[in-house]
KEKE-3310 file (N, C-alpha, C; in steps of 0.2 Angstrom, whole numbers, plus 5000, padded with zeros to 4 digits):
npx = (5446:5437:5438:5452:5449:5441:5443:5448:5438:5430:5439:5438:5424:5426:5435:5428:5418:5430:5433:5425:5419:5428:5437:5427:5425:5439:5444:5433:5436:5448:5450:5455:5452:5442:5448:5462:5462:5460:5470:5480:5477:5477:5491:5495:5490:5499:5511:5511:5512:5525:5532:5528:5533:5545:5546:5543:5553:5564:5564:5561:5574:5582:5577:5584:5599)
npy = (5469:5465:5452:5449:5455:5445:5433:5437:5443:5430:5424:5435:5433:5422:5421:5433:5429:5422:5436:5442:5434:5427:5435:5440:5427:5423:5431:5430:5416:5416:5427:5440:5458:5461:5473:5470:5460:5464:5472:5463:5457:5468:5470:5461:5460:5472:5467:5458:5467:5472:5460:5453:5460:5460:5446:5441:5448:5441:5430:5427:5428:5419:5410:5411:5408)
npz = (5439:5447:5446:5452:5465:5470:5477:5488:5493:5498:5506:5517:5520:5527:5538:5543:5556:5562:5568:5572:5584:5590:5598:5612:5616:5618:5629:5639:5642:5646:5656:5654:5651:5636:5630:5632:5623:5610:5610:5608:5597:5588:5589:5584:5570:5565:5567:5558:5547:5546:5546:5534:5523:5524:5525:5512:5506:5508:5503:5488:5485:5492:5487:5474:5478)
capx = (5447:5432:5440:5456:5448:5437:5447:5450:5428:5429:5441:5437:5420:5427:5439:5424:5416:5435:5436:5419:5417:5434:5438:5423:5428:5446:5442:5431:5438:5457:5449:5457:5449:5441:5452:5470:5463:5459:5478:5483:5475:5480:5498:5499:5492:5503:5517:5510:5514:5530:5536:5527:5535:5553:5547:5542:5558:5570:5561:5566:5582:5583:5577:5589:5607)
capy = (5470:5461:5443:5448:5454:5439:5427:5442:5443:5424:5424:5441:5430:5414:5427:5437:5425:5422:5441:5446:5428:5424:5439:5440:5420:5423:5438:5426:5410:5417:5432:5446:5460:5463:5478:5468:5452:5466:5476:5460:5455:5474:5472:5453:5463:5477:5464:5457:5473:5472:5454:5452:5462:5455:5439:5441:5451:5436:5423:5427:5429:5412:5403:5413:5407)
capz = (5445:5453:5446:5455:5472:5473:5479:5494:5499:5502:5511:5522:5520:5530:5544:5549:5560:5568:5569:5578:5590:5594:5604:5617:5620:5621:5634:5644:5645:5650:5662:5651:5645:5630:5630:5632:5618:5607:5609:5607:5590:5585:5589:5580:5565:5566:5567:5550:5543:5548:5545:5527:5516:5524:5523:5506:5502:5508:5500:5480:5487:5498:5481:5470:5478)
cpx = (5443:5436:5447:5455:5442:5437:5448:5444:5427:5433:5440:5429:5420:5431:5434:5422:5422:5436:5430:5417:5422:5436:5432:5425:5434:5446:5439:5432:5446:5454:5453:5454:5448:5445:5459:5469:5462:5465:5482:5483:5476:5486:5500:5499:5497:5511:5518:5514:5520:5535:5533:5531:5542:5552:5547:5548:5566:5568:5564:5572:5587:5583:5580:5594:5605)
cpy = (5466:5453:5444:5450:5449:5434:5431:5442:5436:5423:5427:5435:5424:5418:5430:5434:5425:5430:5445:5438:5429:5428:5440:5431:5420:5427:5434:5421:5412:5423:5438:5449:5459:5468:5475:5463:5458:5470:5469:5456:5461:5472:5466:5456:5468:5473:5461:5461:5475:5469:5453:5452:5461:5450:5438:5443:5445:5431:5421:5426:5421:5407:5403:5407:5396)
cpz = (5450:5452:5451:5464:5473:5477:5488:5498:5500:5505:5516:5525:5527:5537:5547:5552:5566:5571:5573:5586:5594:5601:5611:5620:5623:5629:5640:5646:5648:5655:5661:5651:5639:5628:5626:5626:5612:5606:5608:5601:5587:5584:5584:5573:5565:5564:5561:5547:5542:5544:5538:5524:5518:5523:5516:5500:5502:5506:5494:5481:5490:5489:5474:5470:5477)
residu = (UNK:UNK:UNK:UNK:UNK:UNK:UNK:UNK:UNK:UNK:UNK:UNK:UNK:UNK:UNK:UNK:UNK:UNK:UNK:UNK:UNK:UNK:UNK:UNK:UNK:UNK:UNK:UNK:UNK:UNK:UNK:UNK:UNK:UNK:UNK:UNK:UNK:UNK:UNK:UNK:UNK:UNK:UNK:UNK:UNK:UNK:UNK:UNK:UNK:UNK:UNK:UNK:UNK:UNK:UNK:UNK:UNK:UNK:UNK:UNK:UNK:UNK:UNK:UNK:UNK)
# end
């Protein structure tokens, strides 16, 4: 279990920096809140959640036919 989530702590690894900076820049260089740059990296995740496991589902399908 630890060789198949390790590939997952270096990547989390190289993301957290984008996932605690980003947003206080974002928020200040466009004149947003922090608030709205944060529902707004919520919803893009959420929308992951969404489109994955379809994108993932029409893909075998696509390389079937």
């Amino acid at each position: 279990m630890i060789a198949y989530a390790a590939p997952g702590a270096a990547i989390k690894g190289m993301t957290l920096p984008l996932i605690s900076y980003l947003p206080p820049v974002y928020a200040a260089l466009s004149g947003f809140s922090l608030t709205s740059v944060g529902l707004v990296f919520m919803f893009a995740r959420l929308w992951d959640l969404i489109i994955d496991p379809v994108a993932g589902s029409i893909m075998p399908a696509a390389r079937q036919s």
